[in-house]
C-alpha positions as a Markdown table, in Angstrom:
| # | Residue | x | y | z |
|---|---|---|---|---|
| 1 | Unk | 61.3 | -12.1 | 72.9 |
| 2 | Unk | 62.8 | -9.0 | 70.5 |
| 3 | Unk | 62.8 | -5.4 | 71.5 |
| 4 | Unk | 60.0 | -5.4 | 68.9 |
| 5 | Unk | 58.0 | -8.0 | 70.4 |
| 6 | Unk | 58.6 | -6.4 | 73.9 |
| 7 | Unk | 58.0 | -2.8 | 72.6 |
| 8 | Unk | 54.8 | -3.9 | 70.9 |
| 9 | Unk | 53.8 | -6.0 | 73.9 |
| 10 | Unk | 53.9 | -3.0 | 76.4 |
| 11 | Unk | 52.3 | -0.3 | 73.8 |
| 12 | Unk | 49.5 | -3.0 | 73.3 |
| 13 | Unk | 49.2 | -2.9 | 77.7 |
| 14 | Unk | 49.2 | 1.2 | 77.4 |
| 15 | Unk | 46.6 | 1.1 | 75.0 |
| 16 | Unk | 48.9 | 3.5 | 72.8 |
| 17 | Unk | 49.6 | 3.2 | 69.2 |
| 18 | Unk | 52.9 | 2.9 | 67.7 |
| 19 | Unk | 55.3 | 5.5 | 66.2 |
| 20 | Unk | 57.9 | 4.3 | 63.5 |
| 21 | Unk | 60.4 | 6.7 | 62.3 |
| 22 | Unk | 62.5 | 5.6 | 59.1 |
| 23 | Unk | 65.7 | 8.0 | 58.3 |
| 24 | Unk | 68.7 | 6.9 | 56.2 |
| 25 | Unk | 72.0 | 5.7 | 57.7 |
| 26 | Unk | 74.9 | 8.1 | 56.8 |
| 27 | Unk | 72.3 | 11.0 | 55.3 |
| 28 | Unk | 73.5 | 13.8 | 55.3 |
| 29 | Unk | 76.8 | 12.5 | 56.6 |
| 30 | Unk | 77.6 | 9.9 | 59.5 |
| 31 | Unk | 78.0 | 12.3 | 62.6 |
| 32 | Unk | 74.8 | 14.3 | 61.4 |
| 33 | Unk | 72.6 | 10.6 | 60.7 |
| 34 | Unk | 74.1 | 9.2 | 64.3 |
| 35 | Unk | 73.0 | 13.0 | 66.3 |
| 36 | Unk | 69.4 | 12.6 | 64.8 |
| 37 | Unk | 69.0 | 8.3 | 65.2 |
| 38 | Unk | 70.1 | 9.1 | 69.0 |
| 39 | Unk | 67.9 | 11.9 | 69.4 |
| 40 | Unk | 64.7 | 9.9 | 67.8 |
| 41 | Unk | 63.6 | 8.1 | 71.5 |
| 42 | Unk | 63.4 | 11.5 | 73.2 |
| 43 | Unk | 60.8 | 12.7 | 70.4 |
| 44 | Unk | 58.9 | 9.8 | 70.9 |
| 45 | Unk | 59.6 | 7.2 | 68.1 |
| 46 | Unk | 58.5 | 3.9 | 69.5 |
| 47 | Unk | 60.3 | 1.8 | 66.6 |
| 48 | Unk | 63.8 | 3.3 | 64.4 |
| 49 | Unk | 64.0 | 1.8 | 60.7 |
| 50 | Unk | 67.6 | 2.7 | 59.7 |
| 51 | Unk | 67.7 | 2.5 | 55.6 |
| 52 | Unk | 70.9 | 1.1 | 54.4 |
| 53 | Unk | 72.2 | 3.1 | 51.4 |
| 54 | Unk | 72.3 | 1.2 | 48.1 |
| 55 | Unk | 72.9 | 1.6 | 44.6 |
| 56 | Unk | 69.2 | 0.7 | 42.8 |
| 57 | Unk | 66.9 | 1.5 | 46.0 |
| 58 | Unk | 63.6 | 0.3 | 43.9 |
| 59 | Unk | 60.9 | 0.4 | 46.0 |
| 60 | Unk | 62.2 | 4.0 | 46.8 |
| 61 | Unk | 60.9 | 7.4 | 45.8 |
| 62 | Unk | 63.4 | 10.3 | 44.9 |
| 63 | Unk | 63.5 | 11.9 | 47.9 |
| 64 | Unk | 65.2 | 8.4 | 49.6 |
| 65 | Unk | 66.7 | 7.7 | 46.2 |
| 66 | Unk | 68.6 | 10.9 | 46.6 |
| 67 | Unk | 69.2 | 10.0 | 50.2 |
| 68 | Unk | 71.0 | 6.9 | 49.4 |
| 69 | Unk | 73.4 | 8.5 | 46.9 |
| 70 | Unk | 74.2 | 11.2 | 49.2 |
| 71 | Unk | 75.1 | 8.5 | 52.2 |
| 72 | Unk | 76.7 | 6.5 | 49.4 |
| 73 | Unk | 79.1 | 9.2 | 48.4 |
| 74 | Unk | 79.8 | 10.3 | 51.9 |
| 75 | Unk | 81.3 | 7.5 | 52.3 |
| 76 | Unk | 78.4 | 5.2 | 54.6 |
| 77 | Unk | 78.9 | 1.9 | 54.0 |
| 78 | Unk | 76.9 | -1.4 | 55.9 |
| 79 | Unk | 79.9 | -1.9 | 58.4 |
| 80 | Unk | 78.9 | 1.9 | 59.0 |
| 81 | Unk | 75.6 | 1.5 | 59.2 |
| 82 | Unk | 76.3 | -1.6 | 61.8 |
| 83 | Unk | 78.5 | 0.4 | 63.7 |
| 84 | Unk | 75.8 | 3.4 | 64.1 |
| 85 | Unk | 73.8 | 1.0 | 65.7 |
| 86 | Unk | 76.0 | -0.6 | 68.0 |
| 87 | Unk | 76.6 | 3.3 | 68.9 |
| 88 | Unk | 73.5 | 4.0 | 69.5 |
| 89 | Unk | 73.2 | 1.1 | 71.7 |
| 90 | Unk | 75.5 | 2.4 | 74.3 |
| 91 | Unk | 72.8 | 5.0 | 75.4 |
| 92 | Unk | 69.8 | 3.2 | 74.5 |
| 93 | Unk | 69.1 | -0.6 | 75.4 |
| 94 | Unk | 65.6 | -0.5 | 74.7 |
| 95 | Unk | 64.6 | 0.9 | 71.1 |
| 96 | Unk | 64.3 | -1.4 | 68.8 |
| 97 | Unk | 66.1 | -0.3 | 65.6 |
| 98 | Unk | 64.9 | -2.4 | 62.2 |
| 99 | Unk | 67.5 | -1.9 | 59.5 |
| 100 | Unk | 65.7 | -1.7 | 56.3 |
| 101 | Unk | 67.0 | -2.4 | 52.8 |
| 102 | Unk | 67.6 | -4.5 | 50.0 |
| 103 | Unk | 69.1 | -8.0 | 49.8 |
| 104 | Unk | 72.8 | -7.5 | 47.7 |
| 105 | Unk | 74.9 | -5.9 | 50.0 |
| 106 | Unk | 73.9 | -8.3 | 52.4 |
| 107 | Unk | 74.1 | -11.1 | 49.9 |
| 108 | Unk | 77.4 | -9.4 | 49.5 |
| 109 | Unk | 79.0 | -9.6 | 52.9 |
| 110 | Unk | 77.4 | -13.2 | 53.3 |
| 111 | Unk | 74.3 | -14.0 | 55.0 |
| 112 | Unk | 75.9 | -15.9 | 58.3 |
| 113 | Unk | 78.1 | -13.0 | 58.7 |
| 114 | Unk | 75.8 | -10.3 | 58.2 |
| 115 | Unk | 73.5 | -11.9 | 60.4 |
| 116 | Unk | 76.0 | -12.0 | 63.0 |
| 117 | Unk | 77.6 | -8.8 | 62.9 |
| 118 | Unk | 74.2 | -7.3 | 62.8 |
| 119 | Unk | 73.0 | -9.1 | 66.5 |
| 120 | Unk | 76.2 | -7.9 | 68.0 |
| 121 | Unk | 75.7 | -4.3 | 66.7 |
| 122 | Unk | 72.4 | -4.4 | 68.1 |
| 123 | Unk | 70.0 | -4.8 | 65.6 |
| 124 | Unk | 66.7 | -5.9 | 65.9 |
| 125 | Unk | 64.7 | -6.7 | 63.2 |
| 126 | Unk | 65.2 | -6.7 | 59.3 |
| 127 | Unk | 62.7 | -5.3 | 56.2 |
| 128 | Unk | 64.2 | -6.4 | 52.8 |
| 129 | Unk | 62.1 | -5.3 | 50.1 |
| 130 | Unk | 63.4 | -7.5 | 47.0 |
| 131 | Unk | 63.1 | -10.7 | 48.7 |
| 132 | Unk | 59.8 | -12.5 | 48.3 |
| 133 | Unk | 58.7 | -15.3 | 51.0 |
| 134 | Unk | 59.6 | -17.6 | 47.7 |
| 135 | Unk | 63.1 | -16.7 | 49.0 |
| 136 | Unk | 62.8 | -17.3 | 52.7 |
| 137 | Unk | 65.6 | -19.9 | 53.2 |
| 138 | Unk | 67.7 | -16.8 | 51.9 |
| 139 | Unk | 68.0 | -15.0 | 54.6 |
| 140 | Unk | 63.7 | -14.5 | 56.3 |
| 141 | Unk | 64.7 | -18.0 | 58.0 |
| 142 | Unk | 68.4 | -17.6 | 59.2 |
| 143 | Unk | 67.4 | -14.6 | 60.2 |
| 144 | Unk | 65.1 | -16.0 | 62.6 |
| 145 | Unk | 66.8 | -18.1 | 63.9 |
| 146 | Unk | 69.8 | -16.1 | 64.8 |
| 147 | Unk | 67.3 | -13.9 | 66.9 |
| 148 | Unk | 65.9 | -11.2 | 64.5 |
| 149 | Unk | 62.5 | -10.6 | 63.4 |
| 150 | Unk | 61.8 | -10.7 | 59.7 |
| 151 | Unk | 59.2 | -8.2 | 58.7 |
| 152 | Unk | 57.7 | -8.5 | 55.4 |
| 153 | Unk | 55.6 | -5.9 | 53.4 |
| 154 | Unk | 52.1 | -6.1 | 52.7 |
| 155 | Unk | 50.3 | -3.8 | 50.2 |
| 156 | Unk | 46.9 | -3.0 | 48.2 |
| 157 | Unk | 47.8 | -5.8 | 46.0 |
| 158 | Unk | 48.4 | -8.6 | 48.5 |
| 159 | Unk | 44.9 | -10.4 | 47.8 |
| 160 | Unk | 43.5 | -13.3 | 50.3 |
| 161 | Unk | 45.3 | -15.6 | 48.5 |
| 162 | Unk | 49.1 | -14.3 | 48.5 |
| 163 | Unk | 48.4 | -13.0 | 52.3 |
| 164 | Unk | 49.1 | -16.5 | 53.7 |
| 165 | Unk | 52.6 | -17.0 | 51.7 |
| 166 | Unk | 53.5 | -13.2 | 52.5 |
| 167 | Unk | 52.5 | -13.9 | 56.0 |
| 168 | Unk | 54.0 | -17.0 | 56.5 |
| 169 | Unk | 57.4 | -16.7 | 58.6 |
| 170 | Unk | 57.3 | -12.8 | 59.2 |
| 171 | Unk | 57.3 | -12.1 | 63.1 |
| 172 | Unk | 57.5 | -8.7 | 65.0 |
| 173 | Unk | 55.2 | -6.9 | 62.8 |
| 174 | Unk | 54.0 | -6.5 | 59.2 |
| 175 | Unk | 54.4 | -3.3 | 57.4 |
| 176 | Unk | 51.2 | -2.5 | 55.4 |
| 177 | Unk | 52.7 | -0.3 | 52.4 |
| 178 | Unk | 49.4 | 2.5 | 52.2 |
| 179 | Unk | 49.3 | 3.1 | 48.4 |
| 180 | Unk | 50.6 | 0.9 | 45.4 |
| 181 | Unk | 54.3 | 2.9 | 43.8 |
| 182 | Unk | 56.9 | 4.1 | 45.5 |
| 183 | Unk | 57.7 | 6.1 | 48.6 |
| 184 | Unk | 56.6 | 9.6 | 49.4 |
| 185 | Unk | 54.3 | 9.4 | 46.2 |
| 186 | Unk | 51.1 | 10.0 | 47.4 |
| 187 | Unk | 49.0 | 10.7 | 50.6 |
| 188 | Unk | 47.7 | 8.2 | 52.5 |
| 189 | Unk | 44.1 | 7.7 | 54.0 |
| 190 | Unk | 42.4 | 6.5 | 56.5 |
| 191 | Unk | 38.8 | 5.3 | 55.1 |
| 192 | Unk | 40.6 | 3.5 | 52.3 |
| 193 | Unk | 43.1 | 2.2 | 54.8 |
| 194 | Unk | 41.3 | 0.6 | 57.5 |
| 195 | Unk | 39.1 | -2.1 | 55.7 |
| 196 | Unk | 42.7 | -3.6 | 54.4 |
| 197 | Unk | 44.1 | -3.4 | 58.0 |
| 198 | Unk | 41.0 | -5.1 | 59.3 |
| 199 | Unk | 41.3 | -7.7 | 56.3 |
| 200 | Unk | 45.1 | -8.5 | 57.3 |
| 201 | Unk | 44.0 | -8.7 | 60.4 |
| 202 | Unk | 42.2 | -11.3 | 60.2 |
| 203 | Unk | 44.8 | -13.9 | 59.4 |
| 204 | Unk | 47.1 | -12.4 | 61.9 |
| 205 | Unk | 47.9 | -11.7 | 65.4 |
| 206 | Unk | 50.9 | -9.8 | 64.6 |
| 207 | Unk | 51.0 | -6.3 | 65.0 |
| 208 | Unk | 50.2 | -3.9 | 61.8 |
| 209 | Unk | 51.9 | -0.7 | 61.1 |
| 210 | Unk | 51.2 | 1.5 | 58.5 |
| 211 | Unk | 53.5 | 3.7 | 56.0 |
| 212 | Unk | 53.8 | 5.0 | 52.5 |
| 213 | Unk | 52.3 | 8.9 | 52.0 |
| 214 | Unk | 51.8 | 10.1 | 56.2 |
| 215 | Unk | 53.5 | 13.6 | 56.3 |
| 216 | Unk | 51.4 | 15.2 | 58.7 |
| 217 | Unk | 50.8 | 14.7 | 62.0 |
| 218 | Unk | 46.9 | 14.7 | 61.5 |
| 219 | Unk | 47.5 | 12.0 | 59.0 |
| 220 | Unk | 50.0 | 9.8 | 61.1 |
| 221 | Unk | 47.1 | 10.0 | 64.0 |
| 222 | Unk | 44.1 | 9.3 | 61.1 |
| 223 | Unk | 46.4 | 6.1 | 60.1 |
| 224 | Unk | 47.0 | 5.1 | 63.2 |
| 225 | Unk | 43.6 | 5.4 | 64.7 |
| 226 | Unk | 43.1 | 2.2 | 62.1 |
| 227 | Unk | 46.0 | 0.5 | 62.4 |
| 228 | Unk | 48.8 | -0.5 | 65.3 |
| 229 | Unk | 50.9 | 2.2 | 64.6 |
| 230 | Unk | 52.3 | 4.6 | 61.8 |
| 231 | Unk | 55.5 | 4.9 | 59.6 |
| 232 | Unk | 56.8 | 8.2 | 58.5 |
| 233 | Unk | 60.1 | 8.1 | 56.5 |
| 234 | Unk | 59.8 | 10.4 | 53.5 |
| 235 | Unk | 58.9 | 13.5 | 55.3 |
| 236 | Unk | 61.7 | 13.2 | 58.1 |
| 237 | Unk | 64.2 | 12.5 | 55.3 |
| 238 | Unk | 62.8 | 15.7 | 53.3 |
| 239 | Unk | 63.9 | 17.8 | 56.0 |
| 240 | Unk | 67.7 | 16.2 | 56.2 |
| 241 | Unk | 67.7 | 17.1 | 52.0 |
| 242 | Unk | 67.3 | 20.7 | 53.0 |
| 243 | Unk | 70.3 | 20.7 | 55.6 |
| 244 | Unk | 67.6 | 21.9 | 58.5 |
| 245 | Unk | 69.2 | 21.3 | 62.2 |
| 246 | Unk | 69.2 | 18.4 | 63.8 |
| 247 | Unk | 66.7 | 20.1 | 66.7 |
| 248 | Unk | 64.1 | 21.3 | 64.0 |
| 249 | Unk | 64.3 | 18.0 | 62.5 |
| 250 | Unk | 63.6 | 16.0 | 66.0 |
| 251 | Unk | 60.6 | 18.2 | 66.5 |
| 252 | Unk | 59.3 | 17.5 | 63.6 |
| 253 | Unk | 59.3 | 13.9 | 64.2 |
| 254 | Unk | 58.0 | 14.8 | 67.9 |
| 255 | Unk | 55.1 | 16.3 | 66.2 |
| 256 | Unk | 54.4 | 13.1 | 64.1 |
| 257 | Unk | 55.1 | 10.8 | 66.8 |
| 258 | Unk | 52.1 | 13.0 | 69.0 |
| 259 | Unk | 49.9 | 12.6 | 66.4 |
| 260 | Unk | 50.4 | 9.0 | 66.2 |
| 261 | Unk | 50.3 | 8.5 | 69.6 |
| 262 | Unk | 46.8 | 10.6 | 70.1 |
| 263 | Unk | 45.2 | 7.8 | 68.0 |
């Protein structure tokens, strides 16, 4: 069993809902990214998704695009963004962190090695975007078995009959993408929302977390009042692009993280 799979396991006992808070490794620099990933548990994220800076982010709005150059020409690279986990891991044993990307510098660095640097630094779980379940003896499979959960994307688009494939060998959760485009585009809701959750749902047992367009922290409670949890990246990372403090930005993700966990 994963952090994931145990975190998910005791929110399920709790009755609570789950808060997921995505921020980019090395934005606005390393020492600012590490305060603010470290200081994430105490404002209640349940689940960290750590974005790895790259070049052609395409699933990525502006506001994350942007984030990525600015980690990029701070100087973050993945052997940076390994060693801010295994950082964090010397204070916290217990959060799972998901490390969230795309496939080339991974691809890069080699899968076996990657794979293994990234257990040892204390990583969890992996979402990469640009690698379809076509694609699963890539890196979904290895990944697996080396001990980390694989956790693919769903989205509007994902009809009954592509569910089953995109389904097929994802584990700790699957990440329901709200609207169709990119991140931070639009605003998500509920009503549309929760008749694809339930559909999902019903050919898995996994749990389902919700992201894409939540800003607020009436909207991460709305989304996950129909759903096993909410994702908020966009809006966190908006806040390091204005250079606000570390303590304003962890109290806004408090205030997200109570709304999702009022669902």
């Amino acid at each position: 069993m994963t952090r994931i799979d145990a975190t998910f396991a005791r929110l399920k006992a709790e009755g609570r809902k789950a808060f997921v808070a995505y921020v980019m490794a090395g934005d606005p620099d390393y020492d600012t990214s590490l305060a603010i990933v470290k200081g994430l548990p105490g404002a209640g994220v349940d689940v960290i998704e750590l974005g790895m800076p790259f070049t052609d982010p395409m699933a990525d709005g502006p506001t994350i695009q942007l984030a990525g150059q600015r980690a990029l020409e701070g100087g973050q690279t993945l052997q940076k963004t390994l060693d801010m986990a295994a950082e964090f891991r010397k204070g916290d044993q217990t959060t799972p962190i998901v490390m969230m990307g795309y496939y080339n510098p991974i691809f890069s660095r080699g899968v076996d090695r990657f794979l293994a640097d990234a257990k040892a630094a204390g990583i969890d779980g992996l979402i990469v975007v640009d690698l379809p379940p076509e694609e699963d003896e890539e890196l979904c499979i290895p990944a697996q078995q080396a001990g980390l959960n694989f956790i693919r994307l769903a989205t509007p688009t994902t009809d009954d009959r592509r569910l089953p494939k995109v389904l097929q060998n994802t584990s700790g959760f699957v990440y329901y993408v709200s609207i169709t485009g990119i991140t931070g585009a639009a605003a998500a809701q509920a009503a549309e929302v929760g008749p694809e959750v339930a559909r999902i749902k019903r050919q898995t047992d996994l749990p389902l977390i919700v992201g894409f367009g939540i800003r607020t922290p009436e909207t991460a409670q709305a989304i996950a009042g129909v759903a096993d949890g909410a994702v908020v990246g966009t809006a966190i990372v908006k806040l390091v692009e204005e250079g606000r403090p570390v303590p304003e930005i962890l109290g806004f993700v408090k205030s997200l993280a109570d709304g999702a966990h009022r669902a």
